[in-house]
NUFI-91822 format. One record per residue (C-alpha): residue in three letters; chain; x, y, z. Coordinates in nm, 2 decimals. Layout:
vexlo aa ALA, ch A, u X, v Y, w Z
...
% end
This chain:
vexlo aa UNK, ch A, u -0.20, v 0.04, w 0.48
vexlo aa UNK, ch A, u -0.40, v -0.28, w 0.41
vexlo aa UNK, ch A, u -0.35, v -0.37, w 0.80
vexlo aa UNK, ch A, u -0.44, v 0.02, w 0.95
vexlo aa UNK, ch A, u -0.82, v 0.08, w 1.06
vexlo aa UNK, ch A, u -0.84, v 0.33, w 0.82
vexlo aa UNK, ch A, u -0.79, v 0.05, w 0.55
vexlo aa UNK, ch A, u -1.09, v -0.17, w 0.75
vexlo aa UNK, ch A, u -1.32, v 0.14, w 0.77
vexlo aa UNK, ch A, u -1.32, v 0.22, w 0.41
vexlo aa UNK, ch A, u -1.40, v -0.12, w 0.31
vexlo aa UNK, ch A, u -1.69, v -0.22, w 0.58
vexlo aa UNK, ch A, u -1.81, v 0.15, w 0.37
vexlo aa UNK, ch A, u -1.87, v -0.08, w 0.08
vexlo aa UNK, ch A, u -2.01, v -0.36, w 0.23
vexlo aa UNK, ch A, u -1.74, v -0.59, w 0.28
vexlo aa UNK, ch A, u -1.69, v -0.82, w 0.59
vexlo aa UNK, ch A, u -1.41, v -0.69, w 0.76
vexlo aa UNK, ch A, u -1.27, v -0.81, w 1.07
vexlo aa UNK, ch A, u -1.00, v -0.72, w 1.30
vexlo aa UNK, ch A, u -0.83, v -0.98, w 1.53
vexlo aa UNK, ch A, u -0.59, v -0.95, w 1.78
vexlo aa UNK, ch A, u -0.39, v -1.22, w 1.96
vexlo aa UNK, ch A, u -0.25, v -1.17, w 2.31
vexlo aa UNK, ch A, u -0.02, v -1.37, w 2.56
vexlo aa UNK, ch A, u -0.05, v -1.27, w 2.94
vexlo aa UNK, ch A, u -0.20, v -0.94, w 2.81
vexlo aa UNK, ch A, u 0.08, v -0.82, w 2.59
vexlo aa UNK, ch A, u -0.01, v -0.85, w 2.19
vexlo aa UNK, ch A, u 0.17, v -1.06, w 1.97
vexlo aa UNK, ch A, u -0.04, v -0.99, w 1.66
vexlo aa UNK, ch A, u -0.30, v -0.79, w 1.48
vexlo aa UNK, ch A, u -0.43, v -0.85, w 1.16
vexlo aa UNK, ch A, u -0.76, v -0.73, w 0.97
vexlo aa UNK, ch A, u -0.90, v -1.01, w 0.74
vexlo aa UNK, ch A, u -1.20, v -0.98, w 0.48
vexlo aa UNK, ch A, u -1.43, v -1.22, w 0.46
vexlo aa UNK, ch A, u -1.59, v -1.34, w 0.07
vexlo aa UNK, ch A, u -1.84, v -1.62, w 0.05
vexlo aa UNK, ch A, u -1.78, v -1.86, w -0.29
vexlo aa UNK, ch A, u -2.10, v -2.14, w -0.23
vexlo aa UNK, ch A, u -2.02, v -2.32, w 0.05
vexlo aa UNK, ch A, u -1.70, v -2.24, w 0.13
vexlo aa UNK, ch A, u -1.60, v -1.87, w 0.28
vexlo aa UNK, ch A, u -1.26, v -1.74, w 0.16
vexlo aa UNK, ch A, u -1.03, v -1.53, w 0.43
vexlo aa UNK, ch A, u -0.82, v -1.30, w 0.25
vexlo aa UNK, ch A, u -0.52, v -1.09, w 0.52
vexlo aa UNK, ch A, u -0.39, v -0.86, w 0.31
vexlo aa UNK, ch A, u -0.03, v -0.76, w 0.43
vexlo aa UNK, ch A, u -0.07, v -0.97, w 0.75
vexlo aa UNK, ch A, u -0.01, v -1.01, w 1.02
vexlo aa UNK, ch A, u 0.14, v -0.77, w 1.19
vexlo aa UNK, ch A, u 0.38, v -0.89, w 1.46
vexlo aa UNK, ch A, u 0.52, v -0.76, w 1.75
vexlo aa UNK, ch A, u 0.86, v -0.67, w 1.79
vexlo aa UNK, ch A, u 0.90, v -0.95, w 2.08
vexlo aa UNK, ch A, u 0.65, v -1.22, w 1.91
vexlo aa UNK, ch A, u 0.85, v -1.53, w 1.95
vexlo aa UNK, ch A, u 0.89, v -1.82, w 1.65
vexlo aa UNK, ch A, u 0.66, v -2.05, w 1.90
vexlo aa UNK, ch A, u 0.41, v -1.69, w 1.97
vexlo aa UNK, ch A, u 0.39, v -1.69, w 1.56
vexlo aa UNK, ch A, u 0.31, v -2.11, w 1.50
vexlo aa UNK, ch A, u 0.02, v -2.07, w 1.76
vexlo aa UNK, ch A, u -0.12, v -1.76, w 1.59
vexlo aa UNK, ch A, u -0.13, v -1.92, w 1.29
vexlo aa UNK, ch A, u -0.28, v -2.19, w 1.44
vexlo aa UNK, ch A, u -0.55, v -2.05, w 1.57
vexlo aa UNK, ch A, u -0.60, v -1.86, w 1.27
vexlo aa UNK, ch A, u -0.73, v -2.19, w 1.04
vexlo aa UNK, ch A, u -0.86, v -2.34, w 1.34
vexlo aa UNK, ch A, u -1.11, v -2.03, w 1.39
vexlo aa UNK, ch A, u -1.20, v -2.01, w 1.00
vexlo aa UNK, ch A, u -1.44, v -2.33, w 1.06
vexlo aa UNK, ch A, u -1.44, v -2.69, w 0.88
vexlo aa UNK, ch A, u -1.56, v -2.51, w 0.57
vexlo aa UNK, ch A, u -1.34, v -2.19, w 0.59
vexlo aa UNK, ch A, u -1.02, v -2.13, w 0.34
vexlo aa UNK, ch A, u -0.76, v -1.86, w 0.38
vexlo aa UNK, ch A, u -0.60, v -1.66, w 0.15
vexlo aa UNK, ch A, u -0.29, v -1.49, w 0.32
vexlo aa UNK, ch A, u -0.01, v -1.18, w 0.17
vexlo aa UNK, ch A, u 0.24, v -1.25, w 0.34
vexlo aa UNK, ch A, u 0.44, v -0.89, w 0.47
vexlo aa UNK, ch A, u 0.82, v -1.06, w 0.40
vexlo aa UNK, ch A, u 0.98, v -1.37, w 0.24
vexlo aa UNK, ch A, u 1.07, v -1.48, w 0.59
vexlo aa UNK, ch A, u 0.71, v -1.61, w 0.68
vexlo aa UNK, ch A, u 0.70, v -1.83, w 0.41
vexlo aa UNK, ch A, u 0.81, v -2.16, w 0.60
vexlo aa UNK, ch A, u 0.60, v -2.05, w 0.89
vexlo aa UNK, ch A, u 0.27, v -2.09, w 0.68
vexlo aa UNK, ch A, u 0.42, v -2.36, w 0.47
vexlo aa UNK, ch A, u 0.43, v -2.58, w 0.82
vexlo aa UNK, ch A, u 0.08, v -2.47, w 0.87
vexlo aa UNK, ch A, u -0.09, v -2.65, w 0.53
vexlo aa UNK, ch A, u -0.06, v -2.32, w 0.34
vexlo aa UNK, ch A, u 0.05, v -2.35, w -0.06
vexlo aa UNK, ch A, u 0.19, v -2.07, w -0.26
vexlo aa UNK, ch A, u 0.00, v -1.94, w -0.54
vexlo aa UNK, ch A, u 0.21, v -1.67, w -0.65
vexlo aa UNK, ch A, u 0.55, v -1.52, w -0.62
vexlo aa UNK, ch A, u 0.65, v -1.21, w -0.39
vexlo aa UNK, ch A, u 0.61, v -0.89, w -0.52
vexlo aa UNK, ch A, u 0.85, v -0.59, w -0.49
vexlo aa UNK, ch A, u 0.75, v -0.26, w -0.33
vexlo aa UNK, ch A, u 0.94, v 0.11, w -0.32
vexlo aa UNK, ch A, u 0.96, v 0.24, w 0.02
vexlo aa UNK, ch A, u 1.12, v 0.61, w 0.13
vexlo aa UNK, ch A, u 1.20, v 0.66, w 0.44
vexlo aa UNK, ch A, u 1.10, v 0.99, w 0.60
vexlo aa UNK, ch A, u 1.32, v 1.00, w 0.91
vexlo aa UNK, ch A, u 1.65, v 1.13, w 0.69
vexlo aa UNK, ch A, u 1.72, v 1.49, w 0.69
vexlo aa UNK, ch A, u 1.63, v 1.65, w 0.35
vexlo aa UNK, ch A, u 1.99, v 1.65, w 0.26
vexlo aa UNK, ch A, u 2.04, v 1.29, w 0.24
vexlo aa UNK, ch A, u 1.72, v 1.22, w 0.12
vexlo aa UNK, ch A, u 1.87, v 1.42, w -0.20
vexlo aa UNK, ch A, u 2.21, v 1.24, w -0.18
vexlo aa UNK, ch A, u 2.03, v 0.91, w -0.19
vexlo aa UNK, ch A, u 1.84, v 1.00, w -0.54
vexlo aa UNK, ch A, u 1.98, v 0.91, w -0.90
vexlo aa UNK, ch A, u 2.15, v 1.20, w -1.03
vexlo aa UNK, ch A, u 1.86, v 1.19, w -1.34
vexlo aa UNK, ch A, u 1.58, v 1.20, w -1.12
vexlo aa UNK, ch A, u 1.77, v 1.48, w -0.92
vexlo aa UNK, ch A, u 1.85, v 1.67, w -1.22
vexlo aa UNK, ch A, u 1.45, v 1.64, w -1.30
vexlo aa UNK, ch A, u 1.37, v 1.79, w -0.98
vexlo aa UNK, ch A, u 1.58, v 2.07, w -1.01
vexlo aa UNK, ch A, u 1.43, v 2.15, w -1.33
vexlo aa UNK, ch A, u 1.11, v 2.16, w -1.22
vexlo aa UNK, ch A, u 1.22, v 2.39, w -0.91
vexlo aa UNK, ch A, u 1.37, v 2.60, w -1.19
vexlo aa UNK, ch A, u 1.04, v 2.60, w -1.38
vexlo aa UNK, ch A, u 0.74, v 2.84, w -1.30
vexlo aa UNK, ch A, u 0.55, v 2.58, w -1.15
vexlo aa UNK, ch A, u 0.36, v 2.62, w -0.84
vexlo aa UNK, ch A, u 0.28, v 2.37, w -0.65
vexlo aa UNK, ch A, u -0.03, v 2.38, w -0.37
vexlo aa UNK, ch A, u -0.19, v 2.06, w -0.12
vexlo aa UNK, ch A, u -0.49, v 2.01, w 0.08
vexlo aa UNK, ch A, u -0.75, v 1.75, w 0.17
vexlo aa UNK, ch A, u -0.89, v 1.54, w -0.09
vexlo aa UNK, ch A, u -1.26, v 1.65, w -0.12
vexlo aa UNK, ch A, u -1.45, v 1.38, w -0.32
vexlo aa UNK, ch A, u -1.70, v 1.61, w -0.48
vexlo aa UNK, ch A, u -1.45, v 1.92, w -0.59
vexlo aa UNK, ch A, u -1.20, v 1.65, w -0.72
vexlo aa UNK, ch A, u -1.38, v 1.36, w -0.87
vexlo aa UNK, ch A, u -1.23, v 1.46, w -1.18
vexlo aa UNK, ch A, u -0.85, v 1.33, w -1.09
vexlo aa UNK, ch A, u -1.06, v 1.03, w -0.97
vexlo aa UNK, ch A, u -1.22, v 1.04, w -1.33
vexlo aa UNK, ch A, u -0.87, v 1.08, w -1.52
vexlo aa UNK, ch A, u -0.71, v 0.81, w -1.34
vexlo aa UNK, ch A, u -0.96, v 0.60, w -1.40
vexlo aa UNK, ch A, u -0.96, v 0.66, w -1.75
vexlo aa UNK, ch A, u -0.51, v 0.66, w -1.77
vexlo aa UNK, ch A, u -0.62, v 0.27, w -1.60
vexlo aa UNK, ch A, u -0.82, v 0.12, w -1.90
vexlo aa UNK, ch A, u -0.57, v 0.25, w -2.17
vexlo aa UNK, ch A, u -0.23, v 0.15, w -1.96
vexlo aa UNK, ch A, u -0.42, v -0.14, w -1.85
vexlo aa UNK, ch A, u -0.29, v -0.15, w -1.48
vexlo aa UNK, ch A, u -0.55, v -0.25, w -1.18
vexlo aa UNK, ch A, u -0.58, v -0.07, w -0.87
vexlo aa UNK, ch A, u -0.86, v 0.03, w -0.61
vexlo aa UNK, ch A, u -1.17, v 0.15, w -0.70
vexlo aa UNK, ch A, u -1.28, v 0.50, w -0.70
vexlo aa UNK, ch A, u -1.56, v 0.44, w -0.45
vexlo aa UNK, ch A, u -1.27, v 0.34, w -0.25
vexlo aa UNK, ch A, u -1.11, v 0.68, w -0.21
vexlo aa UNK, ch A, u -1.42, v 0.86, w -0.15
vexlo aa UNK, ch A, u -1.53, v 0.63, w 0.15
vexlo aa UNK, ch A, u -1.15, v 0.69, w 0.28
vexlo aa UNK, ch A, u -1.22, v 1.04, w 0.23
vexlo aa UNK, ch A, u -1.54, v 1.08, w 0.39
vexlo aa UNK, ch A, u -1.44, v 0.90, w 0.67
vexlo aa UNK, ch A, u -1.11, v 1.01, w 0.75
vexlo aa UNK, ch A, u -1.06, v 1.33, w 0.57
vexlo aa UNK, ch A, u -0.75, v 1.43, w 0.76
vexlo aa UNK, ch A, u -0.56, v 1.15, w 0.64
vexlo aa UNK, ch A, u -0.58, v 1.24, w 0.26
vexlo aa UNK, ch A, u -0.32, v 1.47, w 0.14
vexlo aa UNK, ch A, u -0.38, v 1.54, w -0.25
vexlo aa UNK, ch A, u -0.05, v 1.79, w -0.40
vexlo aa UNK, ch A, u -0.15, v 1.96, w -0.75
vexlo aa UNK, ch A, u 0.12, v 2.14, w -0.99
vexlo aa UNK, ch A, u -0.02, v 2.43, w -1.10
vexlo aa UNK, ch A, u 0.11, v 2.63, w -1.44
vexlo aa UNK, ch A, u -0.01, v 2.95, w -1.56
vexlo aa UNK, ch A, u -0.32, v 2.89, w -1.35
vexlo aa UNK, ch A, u -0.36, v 2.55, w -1.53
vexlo aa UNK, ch A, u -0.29, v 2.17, w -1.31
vexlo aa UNK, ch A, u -0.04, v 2.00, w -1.52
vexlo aa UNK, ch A, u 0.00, v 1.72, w -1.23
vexlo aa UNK, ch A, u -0.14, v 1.59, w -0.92
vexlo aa UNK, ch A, u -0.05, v 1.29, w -0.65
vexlo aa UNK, ch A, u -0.36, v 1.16, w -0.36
vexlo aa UNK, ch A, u -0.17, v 1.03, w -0.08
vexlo aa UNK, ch A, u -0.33, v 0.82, w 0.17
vexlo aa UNK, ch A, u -0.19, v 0.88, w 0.57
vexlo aa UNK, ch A, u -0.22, v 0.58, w 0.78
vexlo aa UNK, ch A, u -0.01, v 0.68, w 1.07
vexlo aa UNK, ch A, u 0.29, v 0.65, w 1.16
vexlo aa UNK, ch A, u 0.31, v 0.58, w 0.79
vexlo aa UNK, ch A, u 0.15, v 0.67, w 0.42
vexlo aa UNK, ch A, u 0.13, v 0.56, w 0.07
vexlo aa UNK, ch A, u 0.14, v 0.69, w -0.23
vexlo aa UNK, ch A, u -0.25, v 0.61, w -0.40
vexlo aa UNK, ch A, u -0.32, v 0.80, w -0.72
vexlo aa UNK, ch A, u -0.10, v 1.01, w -0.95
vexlo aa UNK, ch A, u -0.18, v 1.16, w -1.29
vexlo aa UNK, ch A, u -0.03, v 1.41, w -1.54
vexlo aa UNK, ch A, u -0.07, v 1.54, w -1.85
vexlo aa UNK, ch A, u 0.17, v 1.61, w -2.13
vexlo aa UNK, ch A, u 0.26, v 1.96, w -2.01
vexlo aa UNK, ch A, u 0.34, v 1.86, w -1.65
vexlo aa UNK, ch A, u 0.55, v 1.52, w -1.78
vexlo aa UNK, ch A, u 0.78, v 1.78, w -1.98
vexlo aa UNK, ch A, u 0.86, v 1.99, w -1.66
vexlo aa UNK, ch A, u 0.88, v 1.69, w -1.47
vexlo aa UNK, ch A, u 0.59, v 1.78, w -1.18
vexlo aa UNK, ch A, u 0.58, v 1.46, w -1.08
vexlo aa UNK, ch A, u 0.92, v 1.49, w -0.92
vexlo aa UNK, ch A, u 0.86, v 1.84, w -0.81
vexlo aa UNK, ch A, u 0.51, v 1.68, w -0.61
vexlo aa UNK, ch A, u 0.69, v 1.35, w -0.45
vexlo aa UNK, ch A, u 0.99, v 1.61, w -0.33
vexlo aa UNK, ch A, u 0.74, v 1.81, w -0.13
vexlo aa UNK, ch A, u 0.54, v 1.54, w -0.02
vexlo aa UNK, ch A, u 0.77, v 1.37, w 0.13
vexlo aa UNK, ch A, u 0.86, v 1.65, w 0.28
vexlo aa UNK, ch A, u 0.55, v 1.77, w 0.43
vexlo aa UNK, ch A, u 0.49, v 1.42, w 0.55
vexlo aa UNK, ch A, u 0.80, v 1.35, w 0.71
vexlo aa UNK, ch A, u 0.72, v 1.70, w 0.95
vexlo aa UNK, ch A, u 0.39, v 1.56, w 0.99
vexlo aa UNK, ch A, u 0.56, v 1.27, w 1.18
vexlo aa UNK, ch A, u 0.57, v 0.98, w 0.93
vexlo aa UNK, ch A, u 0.85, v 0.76, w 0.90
vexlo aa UNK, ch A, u 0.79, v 0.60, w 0.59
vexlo aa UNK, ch A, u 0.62, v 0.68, w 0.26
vexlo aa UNK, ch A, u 0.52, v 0.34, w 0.03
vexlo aa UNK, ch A, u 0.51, v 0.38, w -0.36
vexlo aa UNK, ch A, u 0.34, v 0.04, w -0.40
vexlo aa UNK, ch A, u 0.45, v -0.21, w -0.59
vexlo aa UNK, ch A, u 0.79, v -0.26, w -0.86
vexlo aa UNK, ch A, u 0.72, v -0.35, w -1.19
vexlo aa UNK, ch A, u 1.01, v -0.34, w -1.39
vexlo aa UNK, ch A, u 0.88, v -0.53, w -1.67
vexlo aa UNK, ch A, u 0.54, v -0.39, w -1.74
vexlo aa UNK, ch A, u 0.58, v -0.05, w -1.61
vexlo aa UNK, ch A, u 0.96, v 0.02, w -1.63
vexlo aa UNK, ch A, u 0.91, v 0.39, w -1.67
vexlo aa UNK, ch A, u 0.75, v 0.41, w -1.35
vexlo aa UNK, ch A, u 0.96, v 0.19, w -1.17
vexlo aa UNK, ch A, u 1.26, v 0.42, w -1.25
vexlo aa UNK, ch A, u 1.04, v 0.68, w -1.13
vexlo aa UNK, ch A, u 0.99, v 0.54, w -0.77
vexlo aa UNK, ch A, u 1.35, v 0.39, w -0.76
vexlo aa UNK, ch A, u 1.49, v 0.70, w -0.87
vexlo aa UNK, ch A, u 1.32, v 0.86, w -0.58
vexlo aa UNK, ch A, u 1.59, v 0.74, w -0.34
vexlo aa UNK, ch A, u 1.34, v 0.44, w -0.23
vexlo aa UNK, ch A, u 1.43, v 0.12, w -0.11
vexlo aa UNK, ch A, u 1.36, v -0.18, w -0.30
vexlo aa UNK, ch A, u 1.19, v -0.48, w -0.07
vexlo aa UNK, ch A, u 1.03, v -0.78, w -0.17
vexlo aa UNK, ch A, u 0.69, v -0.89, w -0.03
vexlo aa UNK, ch A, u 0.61, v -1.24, w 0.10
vexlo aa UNK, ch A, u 0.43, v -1.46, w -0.15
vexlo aa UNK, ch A, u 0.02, v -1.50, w -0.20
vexlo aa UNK, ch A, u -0.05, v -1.82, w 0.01
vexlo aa UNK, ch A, u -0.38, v -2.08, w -0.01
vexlo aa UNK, ch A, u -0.50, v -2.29, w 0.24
vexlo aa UNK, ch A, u -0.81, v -2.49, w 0.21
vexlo aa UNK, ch A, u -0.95, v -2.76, w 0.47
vexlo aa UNK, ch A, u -0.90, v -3.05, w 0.22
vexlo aa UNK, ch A, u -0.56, v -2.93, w 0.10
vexlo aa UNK, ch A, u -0.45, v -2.90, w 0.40
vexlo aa UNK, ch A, u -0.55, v -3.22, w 0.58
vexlo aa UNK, ch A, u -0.34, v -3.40, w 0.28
vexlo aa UNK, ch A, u -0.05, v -3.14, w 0.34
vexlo aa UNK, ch A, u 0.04, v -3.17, w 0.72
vexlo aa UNK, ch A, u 0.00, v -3.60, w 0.64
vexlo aa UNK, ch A, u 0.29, v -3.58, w 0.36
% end
């Protein structure tokens, strides 16, 4: 997501500097990657979240010159802050004067493209057993656009389920400039019960894929176990939409290990991110020397 247009559009919407660079060799494209840019006194910060992207046939030399080019464009004065996508770019950057400042993440991705029948083989019999409860209970379920004035309030309860669990995530002026601009790419799934929502999940499309953004629940719809009822028919409904792959965001296991049973329990894969990488002019310089 942090790479797709969509993800560019909706921050320029609140006044970041957003910019989109694409590197080509006789025409074809190696990479693409959309970096922000934050000014700290004199020196200007470039953060590429989840970047780059490469192409399938971007050689090892194709990806030293990119990021190359990448420090040499940022300017005497310029630092870069770079997520790397995979563990595997780490020496890559490394070469190129970049230090690690933290450790990779883990994210929970479901793929899309199995048939519904082994997408249910690969769940944990629990989180199975939850769903079928919840297809057993009187629970109606019901999806549309997310429409930022009708449903601020699931923006309002999330934000509020935030402070008192203490987790960070986008802001809620982020959804509604996703929203506004793209409205066809939001997908929000309630649980209804005796005319009553018990649950919802916002998704975020960014073709060919989506992620999961914004889930809540109350005590009602955690005792049926909506929450397994809504990601079952998501990722349904997405995968006949055409995406391949729905990501549940980050793995904590030690902070939120409810919820990463939840996501894990899914059927997801577990895949760890590259690590949060710093280069700065002077660092650097002293780097390359040693």
């Amino acid at each position: 997501m942090q790479q797709h247009p969509y993800y560019g559009d909706a921050l320029r919407a609140l006044g970041a500097d957003v910019t989109c660079l694409s590197a080509r060799k006789h025409g074809v494209r190696v990479a693409h990657l959309q970096l922000v840019k934050r000014q700290f006194g004199p020196v200007q910060l470039r953060w590429v979240p989840r970047g780059p992207v490469w192409a399938p046939g971007a050689s090892g030399r194709d990806r030293h010159h990119v990021v190359d080019l990448l420090h040499k464009d940022a300017g005497v004065a310029a630092g870069s802050i770079v997520s790397l996508e995979t563990p595997a770019e780490l020496p890559l950057f490394a070469a190129a004067g970049y230090r690690a400042l933290w450790t990779c993440q883990y994210v929970a991705e479901l793929c899309l493209c199995d048939a519904p029948e082994a997408s249910l083989a690969a769940q944990l019999v629990k989180w199975r057993n939850r769903l079928r409860h919840a297809e057993r209970s009187d629970i109606e379920v019901a999806h549309r656009r997310f429409q930022p004035g009708r449903d601020n309030w699931l923006l309002q309860a999330e934000t509020m389920q935030r402070r008192a669990r203490r987790y960070r995530a986008l802001p809620p002026a982020f959804t509604k400039a996703w929203a506004r601009l793209h409205p066809n790419a939001t997908r929000l799934f309630l649980a209804h019960r005796q005319g009553r929502i018990i649950a919802a999940m916002l998704f975020l499309r960014h073709p060919p894929t989506a992620s999961y953004h914004i889930g809540w629940s109350d005590t009602e719809g955690r005792k049926y176990s909506a929450h397994n009822l809504l990601l079952w028919r998501a990722a349904n409904w997405l995968a006949v939409q055409g995406c391949q792959r729905l990501d549940l965001g980050t793995v904590d296991s030690e902070n939120a290990p409810g919820l990463a049973r939840f996501k894990l329990g899914s059927g997801a894969a577990l895949r760890p991110l590259g690590p949060t990488m710093l280069r700065l002019p002077g660092l650097a310089r002293r780097r390359i020397a040693a």
